[in-house]
OpenMM code with the backbone's topology and positions (N, CA, C; nanometers):
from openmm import Vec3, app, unit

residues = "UNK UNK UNK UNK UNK UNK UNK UNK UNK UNK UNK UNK UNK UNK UNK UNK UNK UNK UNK UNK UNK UNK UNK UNK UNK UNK UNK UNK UNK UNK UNK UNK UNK UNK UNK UNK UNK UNK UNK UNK UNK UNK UNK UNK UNK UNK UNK UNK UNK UNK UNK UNK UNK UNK UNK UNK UNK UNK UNK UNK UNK UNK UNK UNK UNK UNK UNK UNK UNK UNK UNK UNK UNK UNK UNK UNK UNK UNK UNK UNK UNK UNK UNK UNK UNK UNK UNK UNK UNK UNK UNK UNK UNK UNK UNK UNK UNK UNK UNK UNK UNK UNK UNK UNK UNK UNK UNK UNK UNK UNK UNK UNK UNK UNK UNK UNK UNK UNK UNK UNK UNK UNK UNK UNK UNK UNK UNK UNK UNK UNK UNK UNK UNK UNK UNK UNK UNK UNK UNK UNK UNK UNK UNK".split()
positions = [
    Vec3(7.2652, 1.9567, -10.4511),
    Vec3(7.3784, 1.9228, -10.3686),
    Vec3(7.3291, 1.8626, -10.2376),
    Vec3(7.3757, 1.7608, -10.1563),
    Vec3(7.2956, 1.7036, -10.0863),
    Vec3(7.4395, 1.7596, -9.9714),
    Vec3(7.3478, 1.7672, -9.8319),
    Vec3(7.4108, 1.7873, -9.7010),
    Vec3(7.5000, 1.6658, -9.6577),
    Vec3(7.5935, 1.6758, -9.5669),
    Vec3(7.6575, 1.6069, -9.5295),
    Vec3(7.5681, 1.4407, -9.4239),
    Vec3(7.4561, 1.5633, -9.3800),
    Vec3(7.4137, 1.4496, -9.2648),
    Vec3(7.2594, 1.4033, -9.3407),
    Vec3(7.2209, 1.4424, -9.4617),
    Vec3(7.1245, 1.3616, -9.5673),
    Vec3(7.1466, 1.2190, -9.5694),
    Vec3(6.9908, 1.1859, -9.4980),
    Vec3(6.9446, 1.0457, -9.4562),
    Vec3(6.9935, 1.0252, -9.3231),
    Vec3(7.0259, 1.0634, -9.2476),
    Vec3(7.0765, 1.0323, -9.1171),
    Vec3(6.9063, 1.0777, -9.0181),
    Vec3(6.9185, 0.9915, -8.9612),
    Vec3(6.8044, 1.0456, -8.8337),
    Vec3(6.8228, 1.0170, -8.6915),
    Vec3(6.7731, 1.1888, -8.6471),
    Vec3(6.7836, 1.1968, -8.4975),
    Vec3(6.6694, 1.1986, -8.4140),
    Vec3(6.6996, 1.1648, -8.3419),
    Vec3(6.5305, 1.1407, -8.2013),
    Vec3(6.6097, 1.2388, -8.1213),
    Vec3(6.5269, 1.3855, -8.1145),
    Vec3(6.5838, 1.4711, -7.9780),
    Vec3(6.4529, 1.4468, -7.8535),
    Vec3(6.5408, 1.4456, -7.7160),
    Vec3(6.4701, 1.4563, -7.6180),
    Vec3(6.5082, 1.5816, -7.5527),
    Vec3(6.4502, 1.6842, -7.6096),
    Vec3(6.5249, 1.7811, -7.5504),
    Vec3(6.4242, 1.9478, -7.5296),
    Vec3(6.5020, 2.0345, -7.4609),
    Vec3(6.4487, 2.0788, -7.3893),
    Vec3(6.5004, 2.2446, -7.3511),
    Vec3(6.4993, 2.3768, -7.3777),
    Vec3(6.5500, 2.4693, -7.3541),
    Vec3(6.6435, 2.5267, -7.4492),
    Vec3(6.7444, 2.4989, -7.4349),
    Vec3(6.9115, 2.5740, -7.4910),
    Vec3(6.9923, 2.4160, -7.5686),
    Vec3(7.0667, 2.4215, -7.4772),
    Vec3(7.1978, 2.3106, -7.5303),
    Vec3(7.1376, 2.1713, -7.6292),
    Vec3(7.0632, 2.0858, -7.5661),
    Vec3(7.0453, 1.9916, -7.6937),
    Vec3(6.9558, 2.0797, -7.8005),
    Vec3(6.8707, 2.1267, -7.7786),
    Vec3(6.8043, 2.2293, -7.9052),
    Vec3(6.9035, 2.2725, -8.0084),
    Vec3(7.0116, 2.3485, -7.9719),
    Vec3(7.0531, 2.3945, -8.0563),
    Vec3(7.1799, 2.2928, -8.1311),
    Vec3(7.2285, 2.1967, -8.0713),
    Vec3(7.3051, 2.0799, -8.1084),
    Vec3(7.2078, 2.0544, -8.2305),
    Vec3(7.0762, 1.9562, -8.1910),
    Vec3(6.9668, 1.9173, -8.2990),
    Vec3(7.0070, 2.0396, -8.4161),
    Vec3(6.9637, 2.1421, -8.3441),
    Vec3(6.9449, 2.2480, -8.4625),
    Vec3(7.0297, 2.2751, -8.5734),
    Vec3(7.1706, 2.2275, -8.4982),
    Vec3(7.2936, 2.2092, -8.6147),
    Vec3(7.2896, 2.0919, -8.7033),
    Vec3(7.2754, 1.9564, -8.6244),
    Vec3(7.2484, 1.8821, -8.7303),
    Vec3(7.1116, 1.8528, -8.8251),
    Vec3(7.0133, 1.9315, -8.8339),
    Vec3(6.9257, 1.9510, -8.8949),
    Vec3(6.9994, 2.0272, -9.0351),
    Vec3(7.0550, 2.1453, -8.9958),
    Vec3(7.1197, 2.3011, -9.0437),
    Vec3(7.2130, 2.1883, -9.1631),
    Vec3(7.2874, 2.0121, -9.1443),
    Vec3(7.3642, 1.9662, -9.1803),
    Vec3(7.3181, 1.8424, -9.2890),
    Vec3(7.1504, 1.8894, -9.3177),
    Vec3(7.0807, 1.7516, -9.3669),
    Vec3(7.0018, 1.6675, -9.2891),
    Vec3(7.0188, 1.6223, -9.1500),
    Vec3(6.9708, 1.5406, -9.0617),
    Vec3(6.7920, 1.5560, -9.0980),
    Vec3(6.7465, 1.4737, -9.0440),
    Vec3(6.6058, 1.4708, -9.0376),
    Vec3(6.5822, 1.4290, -8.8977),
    Vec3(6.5518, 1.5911, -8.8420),
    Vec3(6.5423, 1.5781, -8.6747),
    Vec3(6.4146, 1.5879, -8.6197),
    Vec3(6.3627, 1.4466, -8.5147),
    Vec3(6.2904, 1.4609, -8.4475),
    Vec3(6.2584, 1.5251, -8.3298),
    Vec3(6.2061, 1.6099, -8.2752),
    Vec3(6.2060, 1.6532, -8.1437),
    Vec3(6.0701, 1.6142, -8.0269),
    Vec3(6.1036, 1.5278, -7.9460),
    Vec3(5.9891, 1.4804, -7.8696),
    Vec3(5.9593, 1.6012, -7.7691),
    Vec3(5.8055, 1.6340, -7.7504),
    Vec3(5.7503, 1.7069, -7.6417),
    Vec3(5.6947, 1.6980, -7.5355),
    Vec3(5.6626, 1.7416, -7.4200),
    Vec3(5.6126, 1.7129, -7.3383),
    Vec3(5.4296, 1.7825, -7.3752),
    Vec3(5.3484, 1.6576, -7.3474),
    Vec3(5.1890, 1.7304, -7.3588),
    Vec3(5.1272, 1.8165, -7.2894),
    Vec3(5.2121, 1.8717, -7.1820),
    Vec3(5.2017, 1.9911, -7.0874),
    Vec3(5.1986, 2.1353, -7.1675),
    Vec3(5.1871, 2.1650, -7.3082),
    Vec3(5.2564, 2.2604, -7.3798),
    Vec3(5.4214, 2.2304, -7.4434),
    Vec3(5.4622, 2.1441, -7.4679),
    Vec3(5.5799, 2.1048, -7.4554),
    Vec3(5.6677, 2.1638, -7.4290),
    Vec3(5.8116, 2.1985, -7.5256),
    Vec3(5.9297, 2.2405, -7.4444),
    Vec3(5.8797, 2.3882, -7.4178),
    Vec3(5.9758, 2.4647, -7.2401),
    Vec3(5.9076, 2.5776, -7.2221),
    Vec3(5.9100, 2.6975, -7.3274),
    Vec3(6.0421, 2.6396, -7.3296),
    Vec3(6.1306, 2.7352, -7.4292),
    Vec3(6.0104, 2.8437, -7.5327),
    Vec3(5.8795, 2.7775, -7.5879),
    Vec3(5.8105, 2.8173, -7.6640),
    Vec3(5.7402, 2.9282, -7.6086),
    Vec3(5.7517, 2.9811, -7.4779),
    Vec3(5.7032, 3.0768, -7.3721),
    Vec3(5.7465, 3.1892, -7.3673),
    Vec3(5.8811, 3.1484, -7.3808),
    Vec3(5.9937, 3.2798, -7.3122),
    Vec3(5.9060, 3.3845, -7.3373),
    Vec3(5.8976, 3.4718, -7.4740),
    Vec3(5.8084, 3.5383, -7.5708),
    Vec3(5.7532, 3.4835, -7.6501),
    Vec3(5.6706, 3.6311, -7.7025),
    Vec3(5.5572, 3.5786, -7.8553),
    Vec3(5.6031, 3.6310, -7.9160),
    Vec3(5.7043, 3.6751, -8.0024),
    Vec3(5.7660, 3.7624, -8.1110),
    Vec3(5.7130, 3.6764, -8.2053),
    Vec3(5.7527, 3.5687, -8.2269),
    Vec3(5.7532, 3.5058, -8.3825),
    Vec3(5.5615, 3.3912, -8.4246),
    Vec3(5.4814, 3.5119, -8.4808),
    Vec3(5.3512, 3.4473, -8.4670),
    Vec3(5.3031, 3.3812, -8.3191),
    Vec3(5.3213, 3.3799, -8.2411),
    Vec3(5.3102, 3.3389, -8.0812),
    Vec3(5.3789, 3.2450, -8.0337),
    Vec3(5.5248, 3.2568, -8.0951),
    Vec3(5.5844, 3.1664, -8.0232),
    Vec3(5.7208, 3.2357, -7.9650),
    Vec3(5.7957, 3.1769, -7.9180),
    Vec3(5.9579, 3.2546, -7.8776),
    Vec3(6.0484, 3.2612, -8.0069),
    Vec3(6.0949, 3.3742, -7.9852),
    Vec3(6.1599, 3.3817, -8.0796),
    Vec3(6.3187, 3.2906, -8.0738),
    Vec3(6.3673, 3.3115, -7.9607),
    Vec3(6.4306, 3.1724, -7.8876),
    Vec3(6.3968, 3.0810, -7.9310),
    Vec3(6.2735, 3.0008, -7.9253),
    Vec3(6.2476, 2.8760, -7.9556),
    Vec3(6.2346, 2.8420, -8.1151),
    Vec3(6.1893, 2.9622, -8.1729),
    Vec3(6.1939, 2.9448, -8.3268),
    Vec3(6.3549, 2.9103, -8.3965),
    Vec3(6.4080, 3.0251, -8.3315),
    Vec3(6.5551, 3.0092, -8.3586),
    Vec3(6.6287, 2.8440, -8.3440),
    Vec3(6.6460, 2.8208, -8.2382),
    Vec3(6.6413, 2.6927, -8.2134),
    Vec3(6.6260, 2.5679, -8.2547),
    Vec3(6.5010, 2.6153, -8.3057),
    Vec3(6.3942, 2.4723, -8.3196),
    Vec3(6.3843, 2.4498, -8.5031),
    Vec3(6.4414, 2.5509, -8.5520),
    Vec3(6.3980, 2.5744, -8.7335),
    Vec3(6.4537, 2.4227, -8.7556),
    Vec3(6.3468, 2.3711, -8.8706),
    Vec3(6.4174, 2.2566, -8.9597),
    Vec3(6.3910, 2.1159, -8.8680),
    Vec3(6.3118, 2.1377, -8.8145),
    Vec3(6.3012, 2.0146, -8.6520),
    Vec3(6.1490, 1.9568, -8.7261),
    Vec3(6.1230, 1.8321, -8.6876),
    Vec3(5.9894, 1.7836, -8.7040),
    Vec3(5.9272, 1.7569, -8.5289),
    Vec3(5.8408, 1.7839, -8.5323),
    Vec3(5.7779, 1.7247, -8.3163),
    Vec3(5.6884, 1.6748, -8.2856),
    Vec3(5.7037, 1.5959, -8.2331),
    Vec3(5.5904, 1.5033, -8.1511),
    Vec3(5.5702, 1.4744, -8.0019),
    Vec3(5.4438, 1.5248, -8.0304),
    Vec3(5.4165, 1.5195, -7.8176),
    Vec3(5.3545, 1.4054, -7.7643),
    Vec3(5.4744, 1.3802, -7.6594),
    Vec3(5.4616, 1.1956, -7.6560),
    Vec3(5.4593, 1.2388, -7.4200),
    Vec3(5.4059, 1.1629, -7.3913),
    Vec3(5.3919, 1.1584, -7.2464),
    Vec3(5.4322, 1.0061, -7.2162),
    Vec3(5.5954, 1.0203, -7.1503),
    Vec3(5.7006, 0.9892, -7.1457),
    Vec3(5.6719, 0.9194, -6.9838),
    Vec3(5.5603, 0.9406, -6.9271),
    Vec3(5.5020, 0.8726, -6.7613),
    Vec3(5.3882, 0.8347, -6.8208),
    Vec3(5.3747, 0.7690, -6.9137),
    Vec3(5.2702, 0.6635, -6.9818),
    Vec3(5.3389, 0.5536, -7.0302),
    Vec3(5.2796, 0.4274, -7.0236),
    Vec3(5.3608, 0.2895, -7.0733),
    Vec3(5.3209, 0.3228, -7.2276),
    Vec3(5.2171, 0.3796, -7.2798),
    Vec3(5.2212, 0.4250, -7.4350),
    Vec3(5.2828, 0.5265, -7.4881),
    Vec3(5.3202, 0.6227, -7.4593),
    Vec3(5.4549, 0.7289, -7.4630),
    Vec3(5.5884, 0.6798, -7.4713),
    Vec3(5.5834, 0.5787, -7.3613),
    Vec3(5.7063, 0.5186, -7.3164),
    Vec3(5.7601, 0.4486, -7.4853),
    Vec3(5.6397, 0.3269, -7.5191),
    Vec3(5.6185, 0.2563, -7.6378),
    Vec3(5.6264, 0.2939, -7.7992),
    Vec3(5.6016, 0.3847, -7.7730),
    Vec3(5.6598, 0.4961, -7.9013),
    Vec3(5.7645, 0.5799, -7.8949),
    Vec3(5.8552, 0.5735, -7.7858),
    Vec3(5.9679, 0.6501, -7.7846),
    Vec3(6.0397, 0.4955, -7.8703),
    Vec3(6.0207, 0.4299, -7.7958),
    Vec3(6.0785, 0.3036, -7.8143),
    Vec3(6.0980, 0.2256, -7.9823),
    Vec3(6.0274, 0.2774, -8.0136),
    Vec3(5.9614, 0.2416, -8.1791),
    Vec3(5.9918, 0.3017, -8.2848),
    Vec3(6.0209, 0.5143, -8.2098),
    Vec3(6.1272, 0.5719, -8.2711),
    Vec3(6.2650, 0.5645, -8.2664),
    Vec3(6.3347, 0.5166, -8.1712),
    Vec3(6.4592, 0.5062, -8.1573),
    Vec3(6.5398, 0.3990, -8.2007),
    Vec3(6.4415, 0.2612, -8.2350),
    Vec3(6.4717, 0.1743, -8.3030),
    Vec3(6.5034, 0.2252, -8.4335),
    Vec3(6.4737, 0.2983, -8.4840),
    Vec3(6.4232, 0.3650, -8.6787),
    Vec3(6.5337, 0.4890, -8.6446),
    Vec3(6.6295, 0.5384, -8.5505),
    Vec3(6.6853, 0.6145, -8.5687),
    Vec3(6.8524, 0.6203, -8.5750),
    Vec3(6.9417, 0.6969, -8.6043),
    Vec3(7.0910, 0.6586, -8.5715),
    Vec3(7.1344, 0.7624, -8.4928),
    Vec3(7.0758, 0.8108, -8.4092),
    Vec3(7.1077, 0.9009, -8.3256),
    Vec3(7.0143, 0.9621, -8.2026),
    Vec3(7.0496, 0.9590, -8.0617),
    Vec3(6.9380, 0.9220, -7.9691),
    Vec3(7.0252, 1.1069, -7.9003),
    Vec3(6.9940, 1.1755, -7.8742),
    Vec3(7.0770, 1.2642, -7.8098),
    Vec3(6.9226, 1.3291, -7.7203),
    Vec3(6.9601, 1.3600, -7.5995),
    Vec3(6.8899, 1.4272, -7.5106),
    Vec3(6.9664, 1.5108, -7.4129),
    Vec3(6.8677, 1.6084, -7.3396),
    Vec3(6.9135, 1.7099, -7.2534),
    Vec3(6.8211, 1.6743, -7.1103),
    Vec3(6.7385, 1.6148, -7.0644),
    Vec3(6.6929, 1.5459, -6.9231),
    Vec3(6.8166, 1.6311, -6.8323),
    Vec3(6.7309, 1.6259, -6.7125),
    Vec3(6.8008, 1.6468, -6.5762),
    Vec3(6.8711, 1.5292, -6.5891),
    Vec3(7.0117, 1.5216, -6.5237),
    Vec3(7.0895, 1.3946, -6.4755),
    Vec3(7.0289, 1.2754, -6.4442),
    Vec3(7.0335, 1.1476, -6.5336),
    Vec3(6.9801, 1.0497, -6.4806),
    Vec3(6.8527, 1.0459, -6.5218),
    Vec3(6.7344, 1.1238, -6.5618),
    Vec3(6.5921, 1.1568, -6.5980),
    Vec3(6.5590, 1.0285, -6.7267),
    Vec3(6.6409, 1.0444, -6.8269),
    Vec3(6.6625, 0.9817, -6.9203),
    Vec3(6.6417, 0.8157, -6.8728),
    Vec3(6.7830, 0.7694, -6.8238),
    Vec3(6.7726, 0.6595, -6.7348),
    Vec3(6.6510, 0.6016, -6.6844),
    Vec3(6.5974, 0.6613, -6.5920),
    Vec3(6.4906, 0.6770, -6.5082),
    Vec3(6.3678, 0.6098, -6.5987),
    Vec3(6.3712, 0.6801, -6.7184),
    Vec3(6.2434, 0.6376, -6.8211),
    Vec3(6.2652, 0.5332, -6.9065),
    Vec3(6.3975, 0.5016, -6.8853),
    Vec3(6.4158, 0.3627, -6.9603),
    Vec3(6.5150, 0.4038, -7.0834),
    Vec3(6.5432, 0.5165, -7.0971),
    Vec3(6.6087, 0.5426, -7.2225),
    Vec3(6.7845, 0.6200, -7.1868),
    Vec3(6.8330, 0.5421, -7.1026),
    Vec3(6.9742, 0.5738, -7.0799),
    Vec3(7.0154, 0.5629, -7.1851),
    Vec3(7.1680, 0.5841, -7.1987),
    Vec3(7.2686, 0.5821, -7.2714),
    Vec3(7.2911, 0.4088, -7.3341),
    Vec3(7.3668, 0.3897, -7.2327),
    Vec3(7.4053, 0.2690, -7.1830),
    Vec3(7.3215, 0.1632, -7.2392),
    Vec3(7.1545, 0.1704, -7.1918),
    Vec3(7.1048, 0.0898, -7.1614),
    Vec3(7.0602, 0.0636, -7.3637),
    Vec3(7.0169, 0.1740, -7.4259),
    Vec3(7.0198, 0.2202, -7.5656),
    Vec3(7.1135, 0.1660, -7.6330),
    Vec3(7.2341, 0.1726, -7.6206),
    Vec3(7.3392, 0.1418, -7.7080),
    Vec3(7.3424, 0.0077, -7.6825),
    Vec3(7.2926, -0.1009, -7.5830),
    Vec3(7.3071, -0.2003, -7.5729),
    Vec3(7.1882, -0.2983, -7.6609),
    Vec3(7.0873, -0.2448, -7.7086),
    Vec3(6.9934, -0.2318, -7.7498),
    Vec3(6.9640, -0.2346, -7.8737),
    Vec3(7.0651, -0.1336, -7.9390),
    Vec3(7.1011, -0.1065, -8.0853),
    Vec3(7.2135, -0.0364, -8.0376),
    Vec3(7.3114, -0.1282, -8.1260),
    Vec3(7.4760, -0.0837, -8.1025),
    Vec3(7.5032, 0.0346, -8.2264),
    Vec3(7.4164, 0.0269, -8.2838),
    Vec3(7.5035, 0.1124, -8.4115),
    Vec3(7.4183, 0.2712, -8.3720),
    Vec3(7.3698, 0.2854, -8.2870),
    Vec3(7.2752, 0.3740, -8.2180),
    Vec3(7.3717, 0.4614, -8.1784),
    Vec3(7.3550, 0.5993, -8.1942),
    Vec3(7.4659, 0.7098, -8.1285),
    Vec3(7.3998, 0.7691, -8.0518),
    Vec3(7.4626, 0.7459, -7.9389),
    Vec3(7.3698, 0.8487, -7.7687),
    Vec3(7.4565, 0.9457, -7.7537),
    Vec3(7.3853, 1.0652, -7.7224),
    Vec3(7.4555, 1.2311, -7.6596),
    Vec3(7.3405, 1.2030, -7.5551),
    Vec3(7.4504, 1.2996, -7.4262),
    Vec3(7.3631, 1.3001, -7.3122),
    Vec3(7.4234, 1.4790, -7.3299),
    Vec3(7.3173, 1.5510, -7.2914),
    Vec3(7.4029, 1.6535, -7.3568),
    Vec3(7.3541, 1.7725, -7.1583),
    Vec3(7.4439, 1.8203, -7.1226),
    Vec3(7.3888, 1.8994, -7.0088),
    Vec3(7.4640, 1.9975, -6.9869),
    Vec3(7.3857, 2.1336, -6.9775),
    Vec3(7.4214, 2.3012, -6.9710),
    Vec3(7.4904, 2.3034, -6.8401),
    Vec3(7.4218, 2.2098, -6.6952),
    Vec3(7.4728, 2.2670, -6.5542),
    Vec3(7.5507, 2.1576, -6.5252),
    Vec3(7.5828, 2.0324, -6.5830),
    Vec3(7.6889, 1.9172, -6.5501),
    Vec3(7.5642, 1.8072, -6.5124),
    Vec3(7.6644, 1.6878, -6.4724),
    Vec3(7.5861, 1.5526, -6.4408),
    Vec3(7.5710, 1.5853, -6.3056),
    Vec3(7.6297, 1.6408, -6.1996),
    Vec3(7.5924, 1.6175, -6.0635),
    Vec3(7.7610, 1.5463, -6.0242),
    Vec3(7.8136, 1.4882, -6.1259),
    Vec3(7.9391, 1.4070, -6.0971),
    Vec3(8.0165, 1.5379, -6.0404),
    Vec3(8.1007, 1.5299, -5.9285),
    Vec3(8.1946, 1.6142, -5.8972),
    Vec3(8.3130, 1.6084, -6.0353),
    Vec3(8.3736, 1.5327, -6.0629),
    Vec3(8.4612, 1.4960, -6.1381),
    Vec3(8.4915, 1.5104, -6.2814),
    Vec3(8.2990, 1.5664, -6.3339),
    Vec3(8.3192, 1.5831, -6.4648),
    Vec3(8.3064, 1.7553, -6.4329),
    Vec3(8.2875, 1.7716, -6.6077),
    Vec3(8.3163, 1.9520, -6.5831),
    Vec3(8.1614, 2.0271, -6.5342),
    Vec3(8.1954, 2.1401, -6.4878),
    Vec3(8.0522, 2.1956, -6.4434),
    Vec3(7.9904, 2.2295, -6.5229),
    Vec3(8.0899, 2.2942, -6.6365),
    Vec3(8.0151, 2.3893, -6.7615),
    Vec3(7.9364, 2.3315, -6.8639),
    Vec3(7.9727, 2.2070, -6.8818),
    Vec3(7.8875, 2.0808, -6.9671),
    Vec3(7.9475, 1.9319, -6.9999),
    Vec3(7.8627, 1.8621, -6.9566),
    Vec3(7.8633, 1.7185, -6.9742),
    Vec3(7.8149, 1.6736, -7.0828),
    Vec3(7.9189, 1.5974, -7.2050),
    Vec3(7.8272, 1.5750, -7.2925),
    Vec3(7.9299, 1.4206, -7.3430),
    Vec3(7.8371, 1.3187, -7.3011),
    Vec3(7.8700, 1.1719, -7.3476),
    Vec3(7.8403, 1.1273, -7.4656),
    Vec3(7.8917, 1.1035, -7.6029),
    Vec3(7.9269, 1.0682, -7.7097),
    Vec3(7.9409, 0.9459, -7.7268),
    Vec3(7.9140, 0.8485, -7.7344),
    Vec3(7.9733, 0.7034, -7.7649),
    Vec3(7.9046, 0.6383, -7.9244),
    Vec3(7.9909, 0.5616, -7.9912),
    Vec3(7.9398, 0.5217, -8.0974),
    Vec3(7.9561, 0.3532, -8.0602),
] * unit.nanometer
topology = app.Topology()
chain = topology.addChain("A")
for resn in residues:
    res = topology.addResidue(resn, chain)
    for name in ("N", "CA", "C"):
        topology.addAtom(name, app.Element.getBySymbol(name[0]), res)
């Protein structure tokens, strides 16, 4: 029986709680989800605890069914392979501080203009910083 989201692929940029566990659903749905890391140890999340073989049990939870790659995103070659995956993907969703995303070249906006058939989530636990949107979470959708 095949999943609903079988053959679909996602590029996560993400980080902690909220896009993690978004990814984690559409993985849970068929997806074939990427998750990019930071080469610092990547996401912290893998810290919290060591319950699960030395990792968080948080982050295991989370993260099940995910494929990852640790890419350094303040390198023009990091940069170049984000770029190379997101072309090959139909779904760009990240959790960045407000604007962070942007910043590295991989806005919303700037993505969908790029490859239109491209689906961007900007996905955020504490809001954009916008007074106007909600505090509890900001999350931009566009197809």
């Amino acid at each position: 029986m095949s999943l609903p989201l079988t053959g679909t692929s996602v590029l996560a940029l993400e980080q902690a709680v909220a896009a993690p566990l978004a990814s984690r659903h559409l993985a849970d749905l068929g997806a074939r989800v990427g998750k990019i890391e930071r080469p610092d140890g990547g996401d912290f999340a893998r810290g919290y605890d060591h319950s699960v073989n030395g990792l968080a049990s948080h982050f295991v939870w989370l993260n099940r069914g995910k494929e990852s790659v640790v890419l350094d995103l303040k390198t023009p070659g990091g940069r170049a392979v984000l770029t190379d995956l997101v072309a090959g993907a139909d779904v760009f969703l990240q959790n960045l501080a407000p604007g962070a995303a942007a910043r590295l070249g991989f806005g919303a906006a700037g993505l969908r203009a790029r490859h239109p058939r491209l689906v961007t989530v900007d996905l955020s636990g504490y809001g954009s910083g916008d007074e106007d949107a909600p505090s509890h979470l900001c999350l931009d959708l566009e197809k």
